[in-house]
C-alpha angles and dihedrals in degrees: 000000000000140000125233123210119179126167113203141164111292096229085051085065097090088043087052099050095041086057094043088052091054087049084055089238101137103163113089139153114215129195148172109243132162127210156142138248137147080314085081096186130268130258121247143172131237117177093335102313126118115229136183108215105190113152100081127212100254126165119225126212130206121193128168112214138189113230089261096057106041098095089038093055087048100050082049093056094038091047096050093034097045116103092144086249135134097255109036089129133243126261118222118213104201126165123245123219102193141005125198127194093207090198093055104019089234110160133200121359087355097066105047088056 
């Protein structure tokens, strides 16, 4: 079993999903994050104040998969995040230890579906 993490540009999500669908992967976790990477912010004003905004608006996913689906799941994301540009996002590969169904009390690969 392993857990996939990717941050990716907020307006790629739909993309993503749309590519993970197709792979038949359906569970995912989404959330709101903000960072930094080569990227390093923009500047911007704001009343006449010069400002550095570098922490960016990114989306982070979070998908459990089982062995046979985890490159499936990357090529997904990279095929729905890439546009060749700085800031497309990184994928994180961990592995996962347990996994609980708390409705059925399922453990391990039967669990994660």
């Amino acid at each position: 079993m392993k857990l996939i993490i990717a941050y990716i540009q907020p307006h790629k999500l739909n993309d993503v999903k749309q590519e993970l669908y197709k792979s038949e992967i359906y569970k995912i976790s989404v959330t709101n994050a903000m960072g930094c990477g080569q990227q390093k912010g923009y500047h911007e004003s704001y009343r006449g104040v010069d400002e550095e905004v570098n922490l960016l608006k990114k989306v982070r996913l979070e998908i459990a998969v089982n062995e046979d689906f985890v490159q499936l799941t990357v090529d997904a994301i990279i095929r729905g995040a890439r546009t060749g540009q700085i800031g497309d996002g990184k994928i994180f590969v961990t592995a996962l230890e347990d996994c609980i169904r708390i409705r059925t009390g399922e453990t391990g690969k039967a669990a994660i579906g």
